[in-house]
C-alpha positions as CSV (number, residue, x, y, z in Angstrom):
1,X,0.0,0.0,0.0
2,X,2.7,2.6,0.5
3,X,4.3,1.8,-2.7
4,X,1.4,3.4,-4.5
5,X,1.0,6.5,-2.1
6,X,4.8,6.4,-2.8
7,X,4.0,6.4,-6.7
8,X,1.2,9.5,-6.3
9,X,3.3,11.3,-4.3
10,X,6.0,11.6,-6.9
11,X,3.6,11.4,-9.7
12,X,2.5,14.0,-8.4
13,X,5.8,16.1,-8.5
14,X,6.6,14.6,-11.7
15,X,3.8,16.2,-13.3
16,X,4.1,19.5,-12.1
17,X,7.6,19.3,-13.2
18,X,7.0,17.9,-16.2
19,X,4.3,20.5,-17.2
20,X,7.0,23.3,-16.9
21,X,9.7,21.0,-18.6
22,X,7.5,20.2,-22.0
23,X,7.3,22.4,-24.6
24,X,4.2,22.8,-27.1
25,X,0.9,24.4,-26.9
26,X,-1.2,21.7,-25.5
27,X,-0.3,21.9,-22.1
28,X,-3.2,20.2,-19.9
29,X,-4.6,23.0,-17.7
30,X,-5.3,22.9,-14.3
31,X,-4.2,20.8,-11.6
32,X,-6.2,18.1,-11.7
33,X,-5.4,16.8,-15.3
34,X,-1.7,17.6,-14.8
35,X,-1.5,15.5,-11.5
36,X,-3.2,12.9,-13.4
37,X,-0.7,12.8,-16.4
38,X,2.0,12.9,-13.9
39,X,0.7,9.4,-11.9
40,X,0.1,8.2,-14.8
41,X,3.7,8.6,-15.9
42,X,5.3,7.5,-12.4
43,X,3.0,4.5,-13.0
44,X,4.7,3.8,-16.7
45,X,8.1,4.7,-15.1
46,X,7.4,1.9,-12.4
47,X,6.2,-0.6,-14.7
48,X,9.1,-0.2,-17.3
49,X,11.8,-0.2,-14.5
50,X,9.8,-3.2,-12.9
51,X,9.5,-5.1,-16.4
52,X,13.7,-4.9,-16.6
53,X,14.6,-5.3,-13.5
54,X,15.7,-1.7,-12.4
55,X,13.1,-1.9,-9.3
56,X,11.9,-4.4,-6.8
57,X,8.3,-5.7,-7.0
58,X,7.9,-3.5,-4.3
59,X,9.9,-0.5,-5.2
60,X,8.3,2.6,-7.0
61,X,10.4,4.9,-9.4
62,X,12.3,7.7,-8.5
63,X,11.7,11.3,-9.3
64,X,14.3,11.5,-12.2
65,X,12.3,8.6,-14.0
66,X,9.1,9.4,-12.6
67,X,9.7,12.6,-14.6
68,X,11.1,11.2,-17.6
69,X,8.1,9.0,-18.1
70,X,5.4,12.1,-17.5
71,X,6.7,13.7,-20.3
72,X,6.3,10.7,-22.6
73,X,3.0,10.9,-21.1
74,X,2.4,14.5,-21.6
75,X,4.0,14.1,-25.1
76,X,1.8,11.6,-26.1
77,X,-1.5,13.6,-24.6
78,X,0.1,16.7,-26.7
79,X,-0.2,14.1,-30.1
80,X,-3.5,12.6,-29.5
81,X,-4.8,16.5,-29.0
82,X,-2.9,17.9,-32.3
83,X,-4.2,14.9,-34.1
84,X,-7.9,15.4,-32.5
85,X,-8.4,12.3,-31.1
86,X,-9.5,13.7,-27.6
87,X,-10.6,17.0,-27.6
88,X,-8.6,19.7,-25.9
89,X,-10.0,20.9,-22.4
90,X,-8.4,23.9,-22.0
91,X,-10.1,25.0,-25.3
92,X,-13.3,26.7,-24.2
């Protein structure tokens, strides 16, 4: 159970800091969507580094790859918005 508070909590971070980090016009607004994009890319981070053997099965990822994999995240929001596949909430 603390492995995935662990993983929120630096999601979390990760996506704040990845918000700032990414370039491009598509930025998610608000806090919400941006703290969602950033668990979402501790959570890749964590699987990846679990799939090759970089973590534990218990071990979340760190705040360097935590932030690496919300900005493939965010990147790959930032394409799926550009190509209008899912519609772009900060456009109303």
């Amino acid at each position: 159970m603390s492995g995935i508070l662990w993983i929120i909590l630096v999601g979390f971070v990760a996506g704040v800091i990845a918000r700032f980090l990414s370039p491009g016009p598509n930025k998610p607004s608000g806090f919400i969507l941006t703290t969602v994009l950033g668990i979402a890319g501790a959570f890749l981070a964590t699987f990846i580094g679990q799939s090759i053997g970089h973590y534990g099965p218990n071990q979340g990822a760190g705040f360097i790859t935590a932030t690496i994999g919300a900005i493939v995240v965010l990147f790959i929001w930032n394409r799926l918005v550009a190509a209008r596949v899912i519609a772009d909430p900060g456009s109303k």
